[in-house]
C-alpha positions, 0 to 999 in steps of 0.5 A, spaced: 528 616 316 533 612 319 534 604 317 534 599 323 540 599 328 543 593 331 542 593 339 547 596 342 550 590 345 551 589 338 555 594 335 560 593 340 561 585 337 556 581 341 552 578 336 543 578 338 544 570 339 550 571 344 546 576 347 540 572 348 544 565 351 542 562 343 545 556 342 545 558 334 550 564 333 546 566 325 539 569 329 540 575 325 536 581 324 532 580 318 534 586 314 541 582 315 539 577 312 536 581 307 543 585 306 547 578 306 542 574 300 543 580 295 551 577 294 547 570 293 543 568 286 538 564 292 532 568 294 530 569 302 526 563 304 521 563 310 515 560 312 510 562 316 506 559 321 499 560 326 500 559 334 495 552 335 489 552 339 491 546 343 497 543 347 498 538 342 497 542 336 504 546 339 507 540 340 506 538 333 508 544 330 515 545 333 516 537 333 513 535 327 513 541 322 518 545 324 524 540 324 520 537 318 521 544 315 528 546 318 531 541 314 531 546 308 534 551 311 529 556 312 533 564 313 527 565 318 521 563 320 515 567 322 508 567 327 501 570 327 498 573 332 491 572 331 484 575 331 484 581 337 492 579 340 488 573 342 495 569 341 499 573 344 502 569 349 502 564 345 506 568 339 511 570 344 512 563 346 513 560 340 517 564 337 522 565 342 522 557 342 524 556 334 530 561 336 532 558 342 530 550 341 531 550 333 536 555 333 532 559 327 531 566 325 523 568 327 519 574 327 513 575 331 507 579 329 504 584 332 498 588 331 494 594 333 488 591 335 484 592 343 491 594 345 493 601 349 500 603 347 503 601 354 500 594 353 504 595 346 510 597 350 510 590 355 509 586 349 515 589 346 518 589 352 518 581 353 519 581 346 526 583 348 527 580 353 526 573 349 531 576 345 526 577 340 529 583 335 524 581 329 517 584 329 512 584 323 507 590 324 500 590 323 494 593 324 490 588 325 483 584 325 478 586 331 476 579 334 470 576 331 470 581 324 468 587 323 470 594 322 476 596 326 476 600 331 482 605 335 482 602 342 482 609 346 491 610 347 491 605 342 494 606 335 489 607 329 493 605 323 500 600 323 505 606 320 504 609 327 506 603 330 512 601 325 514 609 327 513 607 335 518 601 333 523 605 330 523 610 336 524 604 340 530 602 336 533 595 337 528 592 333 528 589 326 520 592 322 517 588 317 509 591 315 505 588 310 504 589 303 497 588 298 499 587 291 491 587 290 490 593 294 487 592 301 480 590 301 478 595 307 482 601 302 475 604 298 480 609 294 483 604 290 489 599 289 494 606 287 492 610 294 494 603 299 500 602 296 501 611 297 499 608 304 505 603 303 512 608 302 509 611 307 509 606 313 517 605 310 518 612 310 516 611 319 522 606 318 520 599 315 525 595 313 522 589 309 516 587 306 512 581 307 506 581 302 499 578 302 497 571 298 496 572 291 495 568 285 497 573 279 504 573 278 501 580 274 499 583 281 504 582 284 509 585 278 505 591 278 504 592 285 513 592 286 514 596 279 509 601 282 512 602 289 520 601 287 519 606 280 514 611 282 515 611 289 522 610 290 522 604 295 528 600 296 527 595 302 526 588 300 519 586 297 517 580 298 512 576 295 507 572 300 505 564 297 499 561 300 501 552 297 492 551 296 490 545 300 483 544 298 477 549 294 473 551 300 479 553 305 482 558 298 475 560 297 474 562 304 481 566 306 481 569 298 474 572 300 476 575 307 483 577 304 480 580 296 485 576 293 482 574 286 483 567 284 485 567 276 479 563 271 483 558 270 485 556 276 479 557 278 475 552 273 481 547 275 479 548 282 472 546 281 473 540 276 477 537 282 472 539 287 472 535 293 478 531 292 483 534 296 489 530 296 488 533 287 486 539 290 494 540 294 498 536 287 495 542 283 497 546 289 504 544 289 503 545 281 501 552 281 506 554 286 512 552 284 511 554 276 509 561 281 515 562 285 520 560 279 518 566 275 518 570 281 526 568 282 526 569 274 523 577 275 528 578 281 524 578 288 529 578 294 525 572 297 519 568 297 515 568 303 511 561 304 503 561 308 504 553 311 498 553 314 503 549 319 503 543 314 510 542 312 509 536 305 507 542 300 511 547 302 517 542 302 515 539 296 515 546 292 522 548 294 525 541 292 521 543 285 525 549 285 532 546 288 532 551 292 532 546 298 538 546 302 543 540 301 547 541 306 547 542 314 550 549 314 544 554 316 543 560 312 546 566 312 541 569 315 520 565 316 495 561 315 494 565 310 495 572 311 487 575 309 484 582 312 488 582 318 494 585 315 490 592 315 493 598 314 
């Protein structure tokens, strides 16, 4: 299957953000970024956030968070699109924002859920149009939970929307990857991630996986896929900075991510004194990232949750925060909506 292909304007020298009138010349395709960070020591960085339900949230998000965030110098950053694509508007918005207003790198997400493909097709042709060349296909959660359900004209797994956008061309395509095994997948762990070289065989150039808090997981899963099943795309792992004990509880419970007994019995000890809760978050975290940049992950994708304080925090720990002002070479918690 052919990789992704830069837009033609593109291969004759123009590059995407001179194409789209970006004031920063480094919006790159992420599998760009990926190709330049293999010359380096420093993993991917990026941060993903959720579209906000209010005006003020939105603007709290990309006056406050974002340019919080930014000054560590991100390689990209990433925005959900919600239960059913009841965000749509709003992803396309925002992610047209952080290119254009902050002048780094984003990803929209997109998903299969209560959508025809000619509705797919006018998202993806405005994506475009925004200058938005970075998508993260999913299937997705119907709105309100519950079992998917293929809307008639529409796709019934998210390898058929990855090969829809390969067909298109021009685009950069993530997909999701379950280091657990996906919650929905009844035939076990080893069979999802069958399902994962098949949706890279449709032409996925990178892989964002769910949150997990066994470093063990993960390592079995990326052994799996790149030893038995020859994967070669970048897998990078998904980091969710816990925040209070109820919250992780929940999204571990809708997304079948298992919570190790230590941590757990940690949790409980502190029980609702959330500003512990985050300092043992930012705790775990980092000791988790730094021996996943030991085992040699391509990158670290951050779930902020739309905070900026953890995250931050954690990348000092690391020092792997940015001291300069150059931009790089080259972005909610991810539970059952990233079904297959």
């Amino acid at each position: 299957m052919e990789r992704a292909s830069m837009p033609a304007a593109n291969r004759s020298g123009q590059s995407v953000a001179e194409r789209f009138g970006h004031r920063n010349t480094q919006i790159r395709l992420i599998s760009d970024i990926h190709a330049a960070r293999r010359r380096s020591d420093r993993p991917v960085i990026s941060f993903e956030f959720f579209p906000p339900k209010t005006e003020q949230g939105e603007r709290a998000l990309l006056e406050k968070t974002l340019p919080s965030l930014r000054k560590l110098h991100p390689d990209f950053c990433s925005v959900t699109y919600g239960a059913g694509g009841v965000t749509r508007e709003g992803t396309l918005r925002i992610v047209d924002r952080i290119q254009r207003e902050h002048g780094v790198t984003a990803m929209a997400h997109l998903t299969c859920v209560s959508a025809t493909r000619e509705q797919i097709g006018d998202v993806l042709a405005e994506a475009r149009a925004r200058g938005i060349v970075n998508i993260l296909a999913l299937r997705g959660d119907p709105p309100g939970g519950g079992e998917f359900s293929k809307t008639e004209g529409g796709f019934e797994f998210s390898w058929e929307l990855v090969a829809h956008l390969r067909k298109l061309g021009g685009f950069c395509i993530g997909t999701a990857g379950f280091p657990e095994g996906h919650i929905a997948c009844k035939e076990g762990k080893h069979v999802d991630w069958d399902r994962l070289k098949a949706k890279i065989d449709c032409g996925a150039d990178f892989v964002v996986t769910q949150l997990f808090f066994d470093n063990a997981d993960f390592l079995e899963f990326r052994d799996y896929v790149t030893g038995k099943l020859g994967v070669t795309v970048p897998i990078c792992p998904g980091v969710l900075p816990i925040l209070s004990g109820p919250q992780i509880k929940r999204f571990t419970a809708l997304c079948g991510a298992r919570l190790p007994a230590a941590l757990q019995s940690r949790l409980e000890a502190l029980g609702d004194d959330h500003t512990a809760v985050a300092e043992l978050g930012v705790e775990y975290a980092t000791e988790q990232c730094e021996k996943l940049v030991r085992a040699g992950v391509p990158g670290l994708h951050f779930y902020t949750l739309n905070r900026s304080e953890s995250t931050s925090r954690i990348l000092h720990n690391l020092a792997l925060a940015r001291p300069n002002s150059a931009m790089s070479v080259g972005g909610e918690a991810r539970g059952s909506d990233d079904t297959q």
